[in-house]
C-alpha positions as CSV (number, residue, x, y, z in Angstrom):
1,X,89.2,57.0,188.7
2,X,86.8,56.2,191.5
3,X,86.8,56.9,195.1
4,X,89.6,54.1,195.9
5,X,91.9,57.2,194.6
6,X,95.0,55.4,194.2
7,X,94.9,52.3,191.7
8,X,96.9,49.4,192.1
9,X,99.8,51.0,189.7
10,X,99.5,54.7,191.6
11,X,100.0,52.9,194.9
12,X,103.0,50.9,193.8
13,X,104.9,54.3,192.2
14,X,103.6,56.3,195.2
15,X,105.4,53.4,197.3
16,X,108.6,53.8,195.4
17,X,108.7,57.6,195.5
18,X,108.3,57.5,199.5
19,X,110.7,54.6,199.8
20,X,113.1,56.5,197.8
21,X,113.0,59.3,199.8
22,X,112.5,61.9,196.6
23,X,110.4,64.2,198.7
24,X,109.5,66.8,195.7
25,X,108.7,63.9,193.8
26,X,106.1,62.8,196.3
27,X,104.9,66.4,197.0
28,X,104.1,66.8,193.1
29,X,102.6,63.1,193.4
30,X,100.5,64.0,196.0
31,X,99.3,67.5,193.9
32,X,98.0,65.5,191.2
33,X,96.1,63.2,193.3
34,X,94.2,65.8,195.4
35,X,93.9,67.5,191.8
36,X,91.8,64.0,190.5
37,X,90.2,63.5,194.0
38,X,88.7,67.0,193.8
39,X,86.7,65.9,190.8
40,X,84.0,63.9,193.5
41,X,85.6,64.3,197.1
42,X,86.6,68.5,197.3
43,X,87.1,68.1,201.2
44,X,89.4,65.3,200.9
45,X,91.2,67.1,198.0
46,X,92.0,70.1,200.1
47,X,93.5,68.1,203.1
48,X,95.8,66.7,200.1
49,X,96.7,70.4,199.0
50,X,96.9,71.1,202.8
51,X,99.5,68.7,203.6
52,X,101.8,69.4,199.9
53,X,101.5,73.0,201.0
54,X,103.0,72.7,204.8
55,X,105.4,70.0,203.2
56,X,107.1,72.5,200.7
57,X,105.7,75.7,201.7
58,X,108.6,78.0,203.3
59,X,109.1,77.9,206.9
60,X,109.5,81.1,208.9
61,X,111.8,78.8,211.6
62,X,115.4,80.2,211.8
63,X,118.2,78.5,211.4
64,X,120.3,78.0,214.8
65,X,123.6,77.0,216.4
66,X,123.7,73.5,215.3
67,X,122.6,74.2,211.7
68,X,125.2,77.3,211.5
69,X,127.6,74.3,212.9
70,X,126.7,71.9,209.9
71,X,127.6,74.4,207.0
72,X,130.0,72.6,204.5
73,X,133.5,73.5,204.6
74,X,136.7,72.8,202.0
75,X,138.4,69.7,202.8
76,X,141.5,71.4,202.3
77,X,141.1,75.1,203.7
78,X,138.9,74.3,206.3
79,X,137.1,77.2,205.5
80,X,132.9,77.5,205.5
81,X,131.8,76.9,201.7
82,X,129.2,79.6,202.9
83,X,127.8,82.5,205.2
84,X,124.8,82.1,206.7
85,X,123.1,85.5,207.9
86,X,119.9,85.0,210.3
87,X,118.0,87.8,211.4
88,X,118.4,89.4,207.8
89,X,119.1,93.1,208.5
90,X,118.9,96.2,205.8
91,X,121.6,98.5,205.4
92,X,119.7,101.3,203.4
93,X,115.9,101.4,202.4
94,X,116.0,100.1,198.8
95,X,114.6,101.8,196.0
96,X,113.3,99.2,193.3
97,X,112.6,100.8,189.9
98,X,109.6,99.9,187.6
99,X,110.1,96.3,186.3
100,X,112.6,95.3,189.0
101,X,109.8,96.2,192.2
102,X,107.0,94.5,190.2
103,X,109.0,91.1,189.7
104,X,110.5,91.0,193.0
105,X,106.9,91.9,194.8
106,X,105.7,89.2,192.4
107,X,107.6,86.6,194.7
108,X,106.4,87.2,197.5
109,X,102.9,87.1,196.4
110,X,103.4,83.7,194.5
111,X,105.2,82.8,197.8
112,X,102.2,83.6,199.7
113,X,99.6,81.9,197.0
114,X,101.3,78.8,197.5
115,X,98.1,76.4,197.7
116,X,96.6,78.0,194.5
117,X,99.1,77.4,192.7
118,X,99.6,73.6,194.5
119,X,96.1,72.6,193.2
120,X,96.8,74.2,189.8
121,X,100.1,71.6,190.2
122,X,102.0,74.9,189.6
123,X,105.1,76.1,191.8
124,X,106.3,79.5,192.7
125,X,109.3,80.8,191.2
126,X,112.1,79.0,192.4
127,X,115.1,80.5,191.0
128,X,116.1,83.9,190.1
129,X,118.8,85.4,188.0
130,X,120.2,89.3,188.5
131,X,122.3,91.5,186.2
132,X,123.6,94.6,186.1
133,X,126.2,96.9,186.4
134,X,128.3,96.8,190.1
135,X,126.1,99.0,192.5
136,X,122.6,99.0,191.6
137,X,121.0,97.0,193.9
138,X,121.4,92.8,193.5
139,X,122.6,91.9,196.5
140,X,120.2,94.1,198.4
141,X,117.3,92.8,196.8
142,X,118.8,89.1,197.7
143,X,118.7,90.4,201.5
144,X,115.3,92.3,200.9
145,X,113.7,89.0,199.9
146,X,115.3,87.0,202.4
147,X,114.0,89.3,204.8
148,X,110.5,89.7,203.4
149,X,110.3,86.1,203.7
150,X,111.4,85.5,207.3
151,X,114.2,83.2,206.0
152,X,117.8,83.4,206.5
153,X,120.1,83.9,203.4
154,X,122.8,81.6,202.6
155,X,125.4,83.2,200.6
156,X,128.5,80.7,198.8
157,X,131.7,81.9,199.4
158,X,133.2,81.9,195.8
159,X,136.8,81.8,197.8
160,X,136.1,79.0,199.5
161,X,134.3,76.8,196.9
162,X,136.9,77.5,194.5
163,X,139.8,75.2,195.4
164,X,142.8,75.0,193.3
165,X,142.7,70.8,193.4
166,X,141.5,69.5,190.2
167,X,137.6,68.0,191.1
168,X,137.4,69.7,194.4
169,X,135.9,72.5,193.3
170,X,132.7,70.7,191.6
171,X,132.1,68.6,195.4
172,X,132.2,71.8,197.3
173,X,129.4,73.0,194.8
174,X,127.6,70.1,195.6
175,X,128.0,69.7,199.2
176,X,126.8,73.8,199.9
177,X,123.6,73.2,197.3
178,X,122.8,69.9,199.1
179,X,122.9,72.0,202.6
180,X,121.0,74.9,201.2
181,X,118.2,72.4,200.2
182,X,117.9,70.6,203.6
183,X,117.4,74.3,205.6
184,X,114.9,77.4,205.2
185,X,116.7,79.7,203.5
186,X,116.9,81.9,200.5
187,X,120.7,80.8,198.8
188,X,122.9,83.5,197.1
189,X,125.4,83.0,194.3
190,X,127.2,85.9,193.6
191,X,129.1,86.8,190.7
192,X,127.8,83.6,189.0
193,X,129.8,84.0,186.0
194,X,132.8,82.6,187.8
195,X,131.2,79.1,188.7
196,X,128.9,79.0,185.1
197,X,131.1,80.2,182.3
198,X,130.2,79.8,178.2
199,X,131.7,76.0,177.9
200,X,132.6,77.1,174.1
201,X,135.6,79.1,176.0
202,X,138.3,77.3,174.9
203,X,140.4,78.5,177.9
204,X,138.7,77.3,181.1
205,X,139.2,73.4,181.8
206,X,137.3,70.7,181.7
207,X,136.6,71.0,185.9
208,X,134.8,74.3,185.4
209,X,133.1,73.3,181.9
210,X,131.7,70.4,184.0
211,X,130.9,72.3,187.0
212,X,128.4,74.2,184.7
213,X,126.8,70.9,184.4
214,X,126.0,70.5,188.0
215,X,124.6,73.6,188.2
216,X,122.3,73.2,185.7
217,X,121.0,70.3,187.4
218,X,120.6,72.0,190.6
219,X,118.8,75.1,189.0
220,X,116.2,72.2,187.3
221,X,115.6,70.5,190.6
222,X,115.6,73.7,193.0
223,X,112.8,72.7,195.7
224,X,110.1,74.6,195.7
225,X,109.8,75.3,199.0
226,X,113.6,77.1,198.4
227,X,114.9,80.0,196.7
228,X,117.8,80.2,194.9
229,X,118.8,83.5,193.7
230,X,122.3,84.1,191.5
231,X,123.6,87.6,190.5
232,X,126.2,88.6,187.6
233,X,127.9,91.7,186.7
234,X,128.9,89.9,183.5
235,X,126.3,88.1,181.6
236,X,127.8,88.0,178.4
237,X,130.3,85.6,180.1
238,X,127.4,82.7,180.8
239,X,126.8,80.4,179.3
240,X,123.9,80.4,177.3
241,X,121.9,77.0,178.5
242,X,122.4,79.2,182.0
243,X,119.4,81.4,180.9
244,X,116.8,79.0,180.1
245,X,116.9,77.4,183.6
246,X,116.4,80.4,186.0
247,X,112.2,80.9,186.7
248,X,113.0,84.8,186.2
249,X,115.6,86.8,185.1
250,X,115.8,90.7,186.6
251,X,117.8,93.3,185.1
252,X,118.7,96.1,187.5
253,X,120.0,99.2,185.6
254,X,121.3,102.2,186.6
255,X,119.7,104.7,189.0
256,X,117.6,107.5,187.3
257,X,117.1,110.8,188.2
258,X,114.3,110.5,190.1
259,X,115.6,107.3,192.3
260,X,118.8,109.5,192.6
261,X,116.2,111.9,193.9
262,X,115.0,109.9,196.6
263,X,118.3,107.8,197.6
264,X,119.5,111.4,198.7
265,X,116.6,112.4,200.7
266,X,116.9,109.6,202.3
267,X,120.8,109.7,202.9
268,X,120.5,113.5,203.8
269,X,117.6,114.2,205.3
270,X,117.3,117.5,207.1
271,X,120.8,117.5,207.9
272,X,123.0,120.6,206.6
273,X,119.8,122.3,205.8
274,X,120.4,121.6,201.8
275,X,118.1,124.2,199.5
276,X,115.7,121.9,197.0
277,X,117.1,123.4,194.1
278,X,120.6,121.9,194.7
279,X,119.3,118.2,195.5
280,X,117.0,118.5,192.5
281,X,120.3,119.5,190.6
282,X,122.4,117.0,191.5
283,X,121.0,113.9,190.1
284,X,121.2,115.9,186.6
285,X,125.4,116.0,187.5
286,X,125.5,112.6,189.2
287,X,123.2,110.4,185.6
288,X,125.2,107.1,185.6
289,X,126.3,107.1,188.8
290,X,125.3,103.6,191.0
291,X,123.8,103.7,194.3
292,X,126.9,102.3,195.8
293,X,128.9,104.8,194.0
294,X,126.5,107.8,195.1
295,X,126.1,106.4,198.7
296,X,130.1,106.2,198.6
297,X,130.4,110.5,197.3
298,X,127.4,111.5,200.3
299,X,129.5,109.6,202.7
300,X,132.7,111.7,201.9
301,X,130.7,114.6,201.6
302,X,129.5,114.2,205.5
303,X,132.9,113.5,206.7
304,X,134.5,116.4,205.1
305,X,131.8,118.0,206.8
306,X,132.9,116.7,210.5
307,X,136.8,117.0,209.9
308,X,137.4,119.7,207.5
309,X,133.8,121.8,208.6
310,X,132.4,121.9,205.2
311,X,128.9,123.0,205.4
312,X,127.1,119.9,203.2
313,X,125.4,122.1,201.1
314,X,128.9,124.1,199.9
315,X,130.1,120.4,199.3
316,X,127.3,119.4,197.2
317,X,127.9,122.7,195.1
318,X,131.5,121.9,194.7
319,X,130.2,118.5,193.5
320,X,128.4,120.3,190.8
321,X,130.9,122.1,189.9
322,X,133.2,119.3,189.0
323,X,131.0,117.0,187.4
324,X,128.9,119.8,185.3
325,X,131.9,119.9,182.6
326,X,130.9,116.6,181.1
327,X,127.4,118.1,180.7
328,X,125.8,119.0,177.3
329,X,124.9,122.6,176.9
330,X,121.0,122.0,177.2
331,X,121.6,120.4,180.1
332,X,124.2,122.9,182.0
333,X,121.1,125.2,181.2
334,X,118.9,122.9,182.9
335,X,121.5,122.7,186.3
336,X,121.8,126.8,186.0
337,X,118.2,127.5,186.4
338,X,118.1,124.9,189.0
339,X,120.9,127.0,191.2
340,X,119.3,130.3,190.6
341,X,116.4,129.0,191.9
342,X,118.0,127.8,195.2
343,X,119.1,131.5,195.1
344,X,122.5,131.6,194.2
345,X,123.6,134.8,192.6
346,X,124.4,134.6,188.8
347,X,127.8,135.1,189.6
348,X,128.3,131.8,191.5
349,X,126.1,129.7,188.5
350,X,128.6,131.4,185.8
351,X,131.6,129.8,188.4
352,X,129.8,126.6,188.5
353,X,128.4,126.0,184.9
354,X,131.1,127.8,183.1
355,X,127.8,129.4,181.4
356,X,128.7,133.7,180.6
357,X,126.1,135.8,183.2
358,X,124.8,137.0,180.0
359,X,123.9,133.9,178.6
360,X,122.4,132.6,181.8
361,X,120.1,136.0,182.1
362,X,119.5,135.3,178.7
363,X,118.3,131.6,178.9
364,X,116.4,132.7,182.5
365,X,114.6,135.0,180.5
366,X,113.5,132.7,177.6
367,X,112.5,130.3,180.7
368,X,110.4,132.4,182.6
């Protein structure tokens, strides 16, 4: 290729890519040409890159009235096919744990590499797939991202889009995916296993067997200047082609001790004046909980601690004390020494652990 850049058959299918108004077909188009015109012209190559990059790069803009105005609604119902939050606010700090905060700080750097990756004719990931247990952190990290990026989220409304008219529920699909890709914004499908079920299930319909079809389609042509992020508590319930088309798949498991550990700092704090001991004793009690489900005990606790004036610390005790019988022995050990180090008498740890004073002096002794 010389310096004319475009040859007589480039020019005709660049034509007919503009004309037909694909407009990630032409970004890509225009990739690969800056990529052949940086081989003898580097300055002109990087205005190329420079104008693919502001073309699909995301946008900080918000979205306003007349855009919140536009959002798709049932033909039936009436109802908006989605929510659209701006301004993406955090309800409590999250706490990522080992692979989940590498991938998810992995987006935003690929988001913010996005002319590397342009010249290399590479996007960044464009569509994300969460599982786990109820609890643990999916739809947080769909609101952390959206915030980290300056984009509002787009969540579907799986009331909505379902509609009980045979074919309607496969437009609405289409008609909130279209509008997600014609905005800013980072879209959210939730429980995705209702819209994207195994099509070997011999008792869903046809509508929902081919609804996993569109969906597939939209995950393979996601924009890149988009992000689509989904988010199941079931994944054995999708269907299996549904794993191959998401750029990254995240598994968010259950709290561990230590993440325990630090939610409840944070959720405590200095209030109640809570001894160390007892906040390093209960994540030990509390192994398997979620971090809705743990946020959802501290928030009793504090209320019982307005209306009924028990001190925090007596309710975190109690807390102990009920959960500490589904405990092995090693580890009822492990919660005793904890308590005695708060400084709890032995008395109180033999009411709390069931453990015999004897064989907590005993164990205190090996210990130490």
């Amino acid at each position: 290729m010389d310096k004319n850049y475009l040859d007589a058959e480039s020019l005709v299918h660049f034509a007919r890519l503009a004309l037909e108004g694909n407009h990630s077909d032409v970004v890509a188009y225009v990739r690969k040409i800056a990529r052949r015109v940086a081989r003898f012209d580097p300055a002109v190559a990087d205005q190329l890159a420079a104008l693919a990059q502001s073309s699909s790069a995301p946008r900080t803009a918000m979205l306003r009235g007349n855009e919140v105005e536009r959002l798709p609604v049932d033909m039936d119902s009436r109802l908006q096919l989605a929510r659209l939050e701006d301004g993406v606010s955090l309800d409590v700090a999250p706490i990522w744990q080992g692979a989940v905060k590498e991938r998810l700080e992995q987006v935003l750097i690929e988001r913010s590499k996005f002319k590397e990756l342009a010249l290399a004719n590479l996007a960044p990931t464009r569509s994300m797939l969460f599982t786990g247990l109820p609890g643990v952190g999916k739809s947080l990290a769909a609101k952390w991202l959206a915030k980290s990026l300056g984009l509002p989220l787009l969540t579907v409304d799986l009331a909505a889009v379902m509609s009980s008219f045979l074919g309607r529920t496969g437009n609405n699909i289409r008609n909130v995916l279209d509008y997600a890709k014609s905005v800013d914004c980072v879209l959210f499908l939730d429980e995705l296993d209702a819209l994207a079920k195994r099509r070997d299930d011999a008792t869903e319909v046809g509508e929902l067997k081919r609804l996993v079809t569109v969906l597939l389609q939209e995950i393979d042509s996601w924009p890149a200047h988009g992000l689509m992020l989904a988010a199941t508590n079931h994944p054995d319930l999708l269907d299996p082609a549904v794993w191959r088309r998401f750029d990254m798949i995240v598994e968010f498991p259950l709290p561990n001790n230590e993440s325990i550990r630090t939610a409840l700092a944070n959720w405590i704090g200095d209030e109640g004046d809570v001894p160390e001991a007892i906040l390093d004793t209960v994540p030990v009690v509390l192994s398997g909980v979620s971090f809705s489900d743990l946020k959802r005990i501290i928030s009793q606790l504090k209320r019982n601690e307005i209306v009924a004036g028990v001190p925090l610390a007596e309710g975190l005790g109690a807390l102990i004390g009920q959960r500490i019988e589904a405990l092995s022995k090693t580890e009822k050990f492990r919660v005793a020494q904890n308590l005695l180090n708060a400084g709890m008498s032995q008395r109180t740890v033999n009411s709390l652990t069931g453990l015999s004073r004897d064989t907590i002096r005993k164990h205190c002794e090996v210990v130490s």
